[in-house]
SEZAVO-55806 format. One line per 8 residues: their letters; for each residue x, y, z of N, C-alpha, C. Coordinates in nm, 4 decimals, always signed. Example, Ala and Ser with C-alpha at 12.3 -4.5 7.8 and 13.67 -1.06 7.14 Angstrom:
REM SEZAVO-55806
as = +1.3190/-0.5690/+0.7800/+1.2300/-0.4500/+0.7800/+1.3200/-0.3300/+0.7800 | +1.2850/-0.2250/+0.7080/+1.3670/-0.1060/+0.7140/+1.2900/+0.0030/+0.7870
//
This chain:
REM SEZAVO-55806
xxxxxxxx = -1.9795/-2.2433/+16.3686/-1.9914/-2.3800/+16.4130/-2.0738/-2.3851/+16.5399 | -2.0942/-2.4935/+16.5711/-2.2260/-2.5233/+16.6843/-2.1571/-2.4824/+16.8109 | -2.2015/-2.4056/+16.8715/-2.1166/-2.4333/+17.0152/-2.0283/-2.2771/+17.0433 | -2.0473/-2.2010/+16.9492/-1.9151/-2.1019/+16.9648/-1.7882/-2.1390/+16.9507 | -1.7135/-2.0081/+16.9806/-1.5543/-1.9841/+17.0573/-1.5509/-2.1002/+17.1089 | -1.6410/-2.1478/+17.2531/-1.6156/-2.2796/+17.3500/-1.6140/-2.3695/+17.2734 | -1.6712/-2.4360/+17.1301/-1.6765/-2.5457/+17.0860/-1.5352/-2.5807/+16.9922 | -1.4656/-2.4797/+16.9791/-1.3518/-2.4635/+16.8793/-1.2399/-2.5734/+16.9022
xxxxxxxx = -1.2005/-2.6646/+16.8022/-1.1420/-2.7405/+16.8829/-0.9780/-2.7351/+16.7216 | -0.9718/-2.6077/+16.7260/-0.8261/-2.6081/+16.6397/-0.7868/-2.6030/+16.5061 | -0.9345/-2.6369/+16.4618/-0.9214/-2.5975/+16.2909/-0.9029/-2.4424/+16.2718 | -0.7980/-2.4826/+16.1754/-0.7286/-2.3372/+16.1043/-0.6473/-2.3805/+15.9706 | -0.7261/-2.2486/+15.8920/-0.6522/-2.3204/+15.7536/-0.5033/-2.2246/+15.7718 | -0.3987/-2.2914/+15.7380/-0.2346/-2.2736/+15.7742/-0.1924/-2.1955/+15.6464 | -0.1432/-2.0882/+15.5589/-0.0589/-2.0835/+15.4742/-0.1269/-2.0345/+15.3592 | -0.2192/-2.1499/+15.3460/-0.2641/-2.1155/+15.1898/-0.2900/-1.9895/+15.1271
xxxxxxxx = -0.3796/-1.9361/+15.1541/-0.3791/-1.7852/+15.0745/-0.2913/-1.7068/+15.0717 | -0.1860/-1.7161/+15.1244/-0.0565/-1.6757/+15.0511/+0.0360/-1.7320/+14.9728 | -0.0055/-1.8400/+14.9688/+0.0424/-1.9371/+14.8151/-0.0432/-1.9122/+14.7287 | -0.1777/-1.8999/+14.7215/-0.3026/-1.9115/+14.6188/-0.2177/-1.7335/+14.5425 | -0.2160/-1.6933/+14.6614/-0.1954/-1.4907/+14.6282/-0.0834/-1.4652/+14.5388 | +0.0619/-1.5379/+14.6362/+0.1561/-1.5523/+14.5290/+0.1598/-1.6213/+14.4018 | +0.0587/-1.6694/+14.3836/+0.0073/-1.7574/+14.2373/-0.0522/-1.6528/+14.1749 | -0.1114/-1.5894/+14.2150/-0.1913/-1.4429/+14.1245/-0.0984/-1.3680/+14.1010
xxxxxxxx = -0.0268/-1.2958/+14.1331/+0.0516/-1.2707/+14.1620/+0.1794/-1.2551/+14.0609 | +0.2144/-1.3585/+13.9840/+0.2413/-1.3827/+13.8074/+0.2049/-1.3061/+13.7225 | +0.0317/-1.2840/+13.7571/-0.0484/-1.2401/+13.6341/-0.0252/-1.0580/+13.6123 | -0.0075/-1.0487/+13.5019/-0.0120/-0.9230/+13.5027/-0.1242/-0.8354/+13.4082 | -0.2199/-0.9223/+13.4219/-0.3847/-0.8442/+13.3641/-0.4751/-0.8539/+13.4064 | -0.5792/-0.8636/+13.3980/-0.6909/-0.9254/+13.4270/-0.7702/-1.0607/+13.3653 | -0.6731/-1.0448/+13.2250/-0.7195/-1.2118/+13.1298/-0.6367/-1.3349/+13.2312 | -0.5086/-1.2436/+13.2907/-0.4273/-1.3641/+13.3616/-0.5037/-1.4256/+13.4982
xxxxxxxx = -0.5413/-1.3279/+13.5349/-0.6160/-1.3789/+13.6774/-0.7084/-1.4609/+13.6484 | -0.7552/-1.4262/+13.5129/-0.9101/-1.5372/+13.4984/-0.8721/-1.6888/+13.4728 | -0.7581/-1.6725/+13.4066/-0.7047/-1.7903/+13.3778/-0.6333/-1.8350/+13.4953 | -0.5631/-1.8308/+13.5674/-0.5179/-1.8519/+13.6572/-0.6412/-1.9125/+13.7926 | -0.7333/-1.8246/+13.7970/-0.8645/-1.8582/+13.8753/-0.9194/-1.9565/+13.8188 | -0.9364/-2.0100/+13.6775/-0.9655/-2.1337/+13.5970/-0.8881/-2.2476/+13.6210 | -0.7334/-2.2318/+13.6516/-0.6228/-2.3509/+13.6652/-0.6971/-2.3952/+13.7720 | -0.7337/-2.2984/+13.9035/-0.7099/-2.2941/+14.0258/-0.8883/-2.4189/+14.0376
xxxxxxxx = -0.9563/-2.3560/+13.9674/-1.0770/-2.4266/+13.9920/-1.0883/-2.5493/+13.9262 | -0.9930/-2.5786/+13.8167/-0.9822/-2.7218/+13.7573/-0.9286/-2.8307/+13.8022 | -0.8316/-2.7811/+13.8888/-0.7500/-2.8546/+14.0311/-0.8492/-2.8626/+14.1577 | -0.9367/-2.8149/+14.1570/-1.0295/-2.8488/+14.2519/-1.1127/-2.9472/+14.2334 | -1.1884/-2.9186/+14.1128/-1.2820/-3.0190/+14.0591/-1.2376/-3.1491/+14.0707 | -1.0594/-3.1443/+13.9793/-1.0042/-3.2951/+13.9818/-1.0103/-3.3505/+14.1406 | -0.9902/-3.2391/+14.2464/-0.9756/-3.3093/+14.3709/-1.0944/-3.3780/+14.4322 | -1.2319/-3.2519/+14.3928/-1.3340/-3.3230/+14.4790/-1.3979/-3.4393/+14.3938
xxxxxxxx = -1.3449/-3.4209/+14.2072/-1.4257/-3.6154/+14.1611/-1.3466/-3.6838/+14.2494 | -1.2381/-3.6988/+14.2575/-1.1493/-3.8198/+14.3511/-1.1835/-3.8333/+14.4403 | -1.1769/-3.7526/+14.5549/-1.2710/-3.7519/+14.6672/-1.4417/-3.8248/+14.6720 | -1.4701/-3.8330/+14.5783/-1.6529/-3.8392/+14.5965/-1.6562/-4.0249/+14.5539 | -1.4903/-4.0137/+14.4809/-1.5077/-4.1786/+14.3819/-1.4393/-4.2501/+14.5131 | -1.3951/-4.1603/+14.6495/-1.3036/-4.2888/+14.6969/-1.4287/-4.3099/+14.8042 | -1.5235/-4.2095/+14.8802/-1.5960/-4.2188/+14.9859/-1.6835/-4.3192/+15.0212 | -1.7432/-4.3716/+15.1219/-1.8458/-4.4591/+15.1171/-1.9959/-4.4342/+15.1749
xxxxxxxx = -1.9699/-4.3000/+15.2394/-2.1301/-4.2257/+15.2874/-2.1591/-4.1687/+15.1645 | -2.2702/-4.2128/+15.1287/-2.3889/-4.1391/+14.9851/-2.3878/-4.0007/+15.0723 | -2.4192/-3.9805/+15.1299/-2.4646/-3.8048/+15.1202/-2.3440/-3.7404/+15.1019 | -2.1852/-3.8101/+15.1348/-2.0871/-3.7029/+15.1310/-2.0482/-3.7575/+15.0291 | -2.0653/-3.8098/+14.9208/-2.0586/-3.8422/+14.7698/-2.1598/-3.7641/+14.7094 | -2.2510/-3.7706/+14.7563/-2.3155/-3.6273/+14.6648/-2.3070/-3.5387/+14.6920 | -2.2519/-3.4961/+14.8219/-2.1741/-3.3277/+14.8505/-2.0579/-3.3028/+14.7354 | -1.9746/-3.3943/+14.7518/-1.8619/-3.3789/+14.6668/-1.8629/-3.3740/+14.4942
xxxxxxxx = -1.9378/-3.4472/+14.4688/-1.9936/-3.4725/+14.3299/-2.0577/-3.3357/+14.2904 | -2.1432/-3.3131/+14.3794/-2.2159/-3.1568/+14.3538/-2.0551/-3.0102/+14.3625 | -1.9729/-3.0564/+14.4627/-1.8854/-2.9282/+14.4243/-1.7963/-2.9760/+14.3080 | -1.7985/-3.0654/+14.2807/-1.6964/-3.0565/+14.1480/-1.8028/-3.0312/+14.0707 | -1.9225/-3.0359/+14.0509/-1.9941/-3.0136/+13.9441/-2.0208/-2.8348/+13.9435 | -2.0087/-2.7904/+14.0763/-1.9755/-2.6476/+14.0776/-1.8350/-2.5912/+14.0457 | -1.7491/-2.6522/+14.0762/-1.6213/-2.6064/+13.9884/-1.6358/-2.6422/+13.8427 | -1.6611/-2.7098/+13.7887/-1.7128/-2.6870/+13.6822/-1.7768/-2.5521/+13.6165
xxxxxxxx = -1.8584/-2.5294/+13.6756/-1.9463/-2.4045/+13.6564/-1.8590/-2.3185/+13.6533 | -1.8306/-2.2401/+13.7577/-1.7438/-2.1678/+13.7694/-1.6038/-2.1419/+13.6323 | -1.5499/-2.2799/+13.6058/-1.4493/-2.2535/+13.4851/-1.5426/-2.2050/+13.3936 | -1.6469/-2.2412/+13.3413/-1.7694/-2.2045/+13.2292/-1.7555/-2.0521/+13.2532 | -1.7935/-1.9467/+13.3579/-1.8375/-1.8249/+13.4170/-1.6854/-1.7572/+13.3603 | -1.5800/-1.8400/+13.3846/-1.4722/-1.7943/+13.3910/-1.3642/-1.7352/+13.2295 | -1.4121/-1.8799/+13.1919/-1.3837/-1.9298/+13.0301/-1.4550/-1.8050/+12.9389 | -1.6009/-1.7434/+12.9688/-1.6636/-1.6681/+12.9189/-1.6056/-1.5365/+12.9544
xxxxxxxx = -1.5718/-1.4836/+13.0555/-1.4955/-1.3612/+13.0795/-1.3753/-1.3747/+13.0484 | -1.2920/-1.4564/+13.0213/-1.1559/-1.4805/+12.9406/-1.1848/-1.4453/+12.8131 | -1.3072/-1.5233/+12.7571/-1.3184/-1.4456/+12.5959/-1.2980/-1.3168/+12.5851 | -1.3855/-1.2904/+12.6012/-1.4123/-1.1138/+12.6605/-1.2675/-1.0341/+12.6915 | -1.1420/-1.0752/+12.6952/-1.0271/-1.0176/+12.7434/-0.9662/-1.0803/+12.6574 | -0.9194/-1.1613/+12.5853/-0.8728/-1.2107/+12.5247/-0.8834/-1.1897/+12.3610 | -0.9379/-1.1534/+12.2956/-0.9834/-1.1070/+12.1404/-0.8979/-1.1730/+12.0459 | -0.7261/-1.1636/+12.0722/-0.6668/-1.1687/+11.9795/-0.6636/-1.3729/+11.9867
xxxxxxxx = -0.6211/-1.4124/+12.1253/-0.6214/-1.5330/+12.1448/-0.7299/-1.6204/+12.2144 | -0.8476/-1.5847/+12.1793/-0.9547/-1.6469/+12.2361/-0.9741/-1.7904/+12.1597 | -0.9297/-1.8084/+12.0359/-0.9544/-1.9077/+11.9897/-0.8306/-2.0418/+12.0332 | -0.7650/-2.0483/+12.1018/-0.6983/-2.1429/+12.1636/-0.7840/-2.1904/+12.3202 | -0.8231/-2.0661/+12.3915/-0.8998/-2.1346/+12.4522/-0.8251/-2.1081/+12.6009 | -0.8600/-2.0908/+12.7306/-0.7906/-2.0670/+12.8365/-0.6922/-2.1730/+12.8959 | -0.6724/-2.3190/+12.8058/-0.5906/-2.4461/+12.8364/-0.4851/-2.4074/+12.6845 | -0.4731/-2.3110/+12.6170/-0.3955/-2.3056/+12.5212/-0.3257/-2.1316/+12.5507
xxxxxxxx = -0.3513/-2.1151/+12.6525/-0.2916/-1.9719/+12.7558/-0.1733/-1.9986/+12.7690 | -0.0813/-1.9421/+12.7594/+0.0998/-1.9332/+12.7925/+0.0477/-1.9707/+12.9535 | +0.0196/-1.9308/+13.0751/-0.0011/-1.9591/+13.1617/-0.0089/-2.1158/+13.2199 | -0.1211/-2.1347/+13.0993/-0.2338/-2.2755/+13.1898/-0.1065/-2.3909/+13.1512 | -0.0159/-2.3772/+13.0110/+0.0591/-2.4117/+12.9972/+0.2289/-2.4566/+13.0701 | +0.2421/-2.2880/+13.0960/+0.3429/-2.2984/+13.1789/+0.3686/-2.3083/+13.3133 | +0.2585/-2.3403/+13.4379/+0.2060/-2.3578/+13.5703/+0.2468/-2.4763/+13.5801 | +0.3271/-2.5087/+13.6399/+0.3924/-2.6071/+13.6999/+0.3363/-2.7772/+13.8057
xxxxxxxx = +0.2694/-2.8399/+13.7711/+0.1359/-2.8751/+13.8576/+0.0422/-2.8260/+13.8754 | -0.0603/-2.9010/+13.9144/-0.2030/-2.8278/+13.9255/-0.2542/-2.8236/+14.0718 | -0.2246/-2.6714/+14.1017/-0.2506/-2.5986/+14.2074/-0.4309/-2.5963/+14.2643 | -0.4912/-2.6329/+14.3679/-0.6269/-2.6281/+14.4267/-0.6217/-2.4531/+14.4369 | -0.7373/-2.4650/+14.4726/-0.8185/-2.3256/+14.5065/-0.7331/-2.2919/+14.6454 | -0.6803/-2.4036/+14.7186/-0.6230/-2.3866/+14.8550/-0.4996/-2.3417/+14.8730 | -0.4230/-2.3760/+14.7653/-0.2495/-2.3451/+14.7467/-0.2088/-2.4655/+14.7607 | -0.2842/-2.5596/+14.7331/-0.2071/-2.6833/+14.7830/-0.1798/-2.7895/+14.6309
xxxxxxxx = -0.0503/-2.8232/+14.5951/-0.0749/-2.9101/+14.4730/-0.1575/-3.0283/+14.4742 | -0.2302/-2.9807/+14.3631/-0.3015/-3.1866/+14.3516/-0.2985/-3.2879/+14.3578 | -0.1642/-3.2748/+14.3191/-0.0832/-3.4581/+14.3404/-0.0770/-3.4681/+14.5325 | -0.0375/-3.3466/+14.5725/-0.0229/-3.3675/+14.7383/-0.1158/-3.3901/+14.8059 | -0.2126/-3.3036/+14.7628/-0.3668/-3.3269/+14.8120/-0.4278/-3.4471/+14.8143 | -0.4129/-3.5414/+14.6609/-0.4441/-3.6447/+14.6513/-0.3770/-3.7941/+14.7193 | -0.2413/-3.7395/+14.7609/-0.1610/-3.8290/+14.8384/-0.1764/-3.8271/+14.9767 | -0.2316/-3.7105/+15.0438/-0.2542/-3.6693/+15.1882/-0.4051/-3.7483/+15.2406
xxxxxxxx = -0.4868/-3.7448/+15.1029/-0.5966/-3.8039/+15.1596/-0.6197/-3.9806/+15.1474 | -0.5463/-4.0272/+15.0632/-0.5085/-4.1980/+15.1114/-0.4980/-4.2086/+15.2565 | -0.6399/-4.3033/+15.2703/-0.6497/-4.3613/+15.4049/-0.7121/-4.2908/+15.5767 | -0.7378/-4.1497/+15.4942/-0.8177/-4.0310/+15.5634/-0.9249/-4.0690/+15.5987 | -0.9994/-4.0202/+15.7368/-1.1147/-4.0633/+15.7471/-1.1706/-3.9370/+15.6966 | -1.3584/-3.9801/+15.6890/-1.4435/-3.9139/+15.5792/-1.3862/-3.7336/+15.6918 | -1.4359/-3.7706/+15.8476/-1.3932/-3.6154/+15.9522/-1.2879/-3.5434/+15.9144 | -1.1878/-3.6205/+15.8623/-1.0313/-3.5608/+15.7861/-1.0592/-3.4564/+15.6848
xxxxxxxx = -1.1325/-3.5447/+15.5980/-1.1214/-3.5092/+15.4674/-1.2064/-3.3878/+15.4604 | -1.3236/-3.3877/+15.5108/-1.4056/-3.2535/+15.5348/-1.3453/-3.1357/+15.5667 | -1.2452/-3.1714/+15.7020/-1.2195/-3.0519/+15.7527/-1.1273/-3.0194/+15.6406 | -1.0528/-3.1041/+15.5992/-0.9431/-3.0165/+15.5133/-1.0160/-2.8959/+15.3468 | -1.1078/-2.9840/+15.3267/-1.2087/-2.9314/+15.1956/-1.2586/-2.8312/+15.2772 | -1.2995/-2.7478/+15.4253/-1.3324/-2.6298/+15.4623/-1.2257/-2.5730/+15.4355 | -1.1210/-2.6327/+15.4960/-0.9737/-2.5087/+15.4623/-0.9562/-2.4576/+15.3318 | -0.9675/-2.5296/+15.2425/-0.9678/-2.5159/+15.0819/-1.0508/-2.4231/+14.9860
xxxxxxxx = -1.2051/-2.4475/+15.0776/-1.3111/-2.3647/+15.0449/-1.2998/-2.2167/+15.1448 | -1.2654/-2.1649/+15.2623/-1.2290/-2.0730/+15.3172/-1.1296/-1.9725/+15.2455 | -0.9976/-2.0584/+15.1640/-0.9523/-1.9973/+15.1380/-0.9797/-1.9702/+14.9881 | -1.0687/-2.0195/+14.9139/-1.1312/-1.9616/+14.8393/-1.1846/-1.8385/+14.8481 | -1.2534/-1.8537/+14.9115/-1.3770/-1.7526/+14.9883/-1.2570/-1.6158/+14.9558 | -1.1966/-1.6401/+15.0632/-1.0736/-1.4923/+15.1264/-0.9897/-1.4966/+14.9436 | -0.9465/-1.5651/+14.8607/-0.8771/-1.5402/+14.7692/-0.9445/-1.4048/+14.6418 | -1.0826/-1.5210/+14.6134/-1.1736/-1.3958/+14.5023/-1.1986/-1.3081/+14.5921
xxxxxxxx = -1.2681/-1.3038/+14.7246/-1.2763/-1.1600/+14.7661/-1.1735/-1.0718/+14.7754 | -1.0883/-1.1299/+14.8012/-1.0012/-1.0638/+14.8001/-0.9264/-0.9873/+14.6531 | -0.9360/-1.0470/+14.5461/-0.9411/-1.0361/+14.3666/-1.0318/-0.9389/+14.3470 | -1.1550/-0.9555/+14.3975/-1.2715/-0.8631/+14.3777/-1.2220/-0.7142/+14.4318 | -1.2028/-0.7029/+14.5528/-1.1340/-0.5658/+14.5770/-1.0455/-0.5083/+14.5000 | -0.9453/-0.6011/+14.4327/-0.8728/-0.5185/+14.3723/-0.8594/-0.4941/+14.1727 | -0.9695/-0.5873/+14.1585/-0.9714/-0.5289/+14.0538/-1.0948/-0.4397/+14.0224 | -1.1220/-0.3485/+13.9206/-1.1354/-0.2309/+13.8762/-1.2641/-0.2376/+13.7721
xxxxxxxx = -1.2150/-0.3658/+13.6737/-1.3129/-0.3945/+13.5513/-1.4843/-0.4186/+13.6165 | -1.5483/-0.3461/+13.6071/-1.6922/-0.3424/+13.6420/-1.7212/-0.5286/+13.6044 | -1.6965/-0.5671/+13.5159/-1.7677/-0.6958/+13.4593/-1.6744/-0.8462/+13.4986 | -1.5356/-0.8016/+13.5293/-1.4930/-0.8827/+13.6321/-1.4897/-0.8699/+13.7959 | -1.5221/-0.7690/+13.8244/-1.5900/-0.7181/+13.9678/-1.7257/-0.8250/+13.9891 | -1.7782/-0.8139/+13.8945/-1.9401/-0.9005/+13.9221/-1.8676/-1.0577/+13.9028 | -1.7804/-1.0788/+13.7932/-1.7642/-1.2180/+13.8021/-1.6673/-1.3061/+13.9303 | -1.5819/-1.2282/+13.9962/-1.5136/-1.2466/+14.1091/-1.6290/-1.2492/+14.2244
xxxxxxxx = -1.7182/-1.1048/+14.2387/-1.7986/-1.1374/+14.3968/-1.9527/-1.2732/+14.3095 | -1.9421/-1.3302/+14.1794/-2.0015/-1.4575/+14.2118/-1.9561/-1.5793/+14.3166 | -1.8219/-1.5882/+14.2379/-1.7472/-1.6766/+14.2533/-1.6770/-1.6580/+14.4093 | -1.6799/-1.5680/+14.4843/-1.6518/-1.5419/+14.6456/-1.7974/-1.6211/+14.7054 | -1.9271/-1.5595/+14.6406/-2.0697/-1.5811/+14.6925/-2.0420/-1.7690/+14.6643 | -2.0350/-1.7903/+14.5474/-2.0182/-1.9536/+14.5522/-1.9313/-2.0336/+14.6399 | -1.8415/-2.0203/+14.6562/-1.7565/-2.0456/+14.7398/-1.7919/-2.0186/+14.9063 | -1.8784/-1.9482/+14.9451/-1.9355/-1.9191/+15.0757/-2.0198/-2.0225/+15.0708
xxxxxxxx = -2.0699/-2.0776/+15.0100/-2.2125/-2.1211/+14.9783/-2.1232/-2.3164/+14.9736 | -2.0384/-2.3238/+14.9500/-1.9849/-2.4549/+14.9091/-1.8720/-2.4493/+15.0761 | -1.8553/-2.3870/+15.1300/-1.8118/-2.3625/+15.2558/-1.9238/-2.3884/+15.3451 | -2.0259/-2.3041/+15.3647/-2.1467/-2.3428/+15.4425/-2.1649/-2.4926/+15.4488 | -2.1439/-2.5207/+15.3434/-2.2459/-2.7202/+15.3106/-2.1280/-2.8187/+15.3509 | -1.9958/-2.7629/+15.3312/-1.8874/-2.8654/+15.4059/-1.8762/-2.8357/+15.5328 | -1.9202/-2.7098/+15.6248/-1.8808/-2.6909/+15.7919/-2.0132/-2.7777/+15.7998 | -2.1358/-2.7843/+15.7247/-2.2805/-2.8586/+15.7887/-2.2817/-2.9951/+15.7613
xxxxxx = -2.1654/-3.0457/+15.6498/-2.1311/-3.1671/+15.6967/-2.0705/-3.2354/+15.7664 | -1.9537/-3.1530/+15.8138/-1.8333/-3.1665/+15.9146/-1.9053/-3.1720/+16.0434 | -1.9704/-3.0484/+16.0811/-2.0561/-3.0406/+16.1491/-2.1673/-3.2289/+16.2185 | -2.2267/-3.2454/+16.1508/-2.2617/-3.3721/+16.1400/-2.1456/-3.5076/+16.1355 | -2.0533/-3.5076/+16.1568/-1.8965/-3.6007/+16.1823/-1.8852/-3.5846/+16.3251 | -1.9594/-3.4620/+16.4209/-1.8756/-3.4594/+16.5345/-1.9616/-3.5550/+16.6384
//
């Protein structure tokens, strides 16, 4: 951020990646994590269309519009390496997963449920809402990298450090809009 250490004025994302972790955490393969990383990014998407449909600055409507259109992507990247692990039950599809099924609400990339997320930001200003979508995207960032270290599969190794690299990249463009709020 602009300014250094001296400019820091208290943002810190609280908790989450150890909710996102204990959500992995369930899985006991590597088809589970993908799916699970799919819940996680479909609960995002739903958050940032809502977000982009409630705003009234055009440029942070097309920030937002553009990351749900990247969570999007991402389930696509994801959905395709689920095939790939999946053989026997690929034809139901990663929303017909014992998992995607049995997940209790729909969890963000942040650890935070959707319905809460979506109730926290009624009446938020646009500076609110940014900073909280860095916390969300940070702990993205730290979740797949963190996935990436520990798994093993050469071809989900590459599909985890995308999806860390995307997520840096969708982090960058919300601190440079936040950035521009101060």
């Amino acid at each position: 951020m602009k300014g250094g250490i001296k400019a820091w004025n208290g943002l810190k994302a609280e908790g989450y990646p150890e909710v996102a972790m204990n959500y992995f955490g369930a899985a006991a393969s590597t088809e589970e994590l993908v799916v699970l990383a799919w819940l996680l990014e479909e609960a995002t998407r739903k958050l940032y269309r809502n977000i982009s449909e409630a705003l009234r600055d055009q440029s942070l409507i097309l920030l937002f519009h553009d990351l749900a259109q990247g969570e999007e992507q991402h389930k696509s990247v994801l959905e395709g390496l689920y095939m790939e692990f999946a053989a026997g039950t690929a034809a139901a599809g990663i929303e017909g997963h014992r998992l995607s099924q049995s997940k209790g609400g729909d969890l963000t990339e942040g650890g935070v449920r959707l319905d809460e997320a979506l109730q926290w930001l009624r009446g938020r200003k646009e500076r609110d809402i940014l900073e909280f979508a860095v916390s969300l995207e940070a702990n993205a960032y730290d979740r797949y990298l963190t996935m990436w270290r520990l798994i093993e599969n050469e071809r989900s190794k590459r599909v985890f450090e995308s999806l860390f690299r995307a997520e840096k990249q969708h982090l960058e463009r919300l601190i440079e809009a936040f950035e521009g709020t101060l």
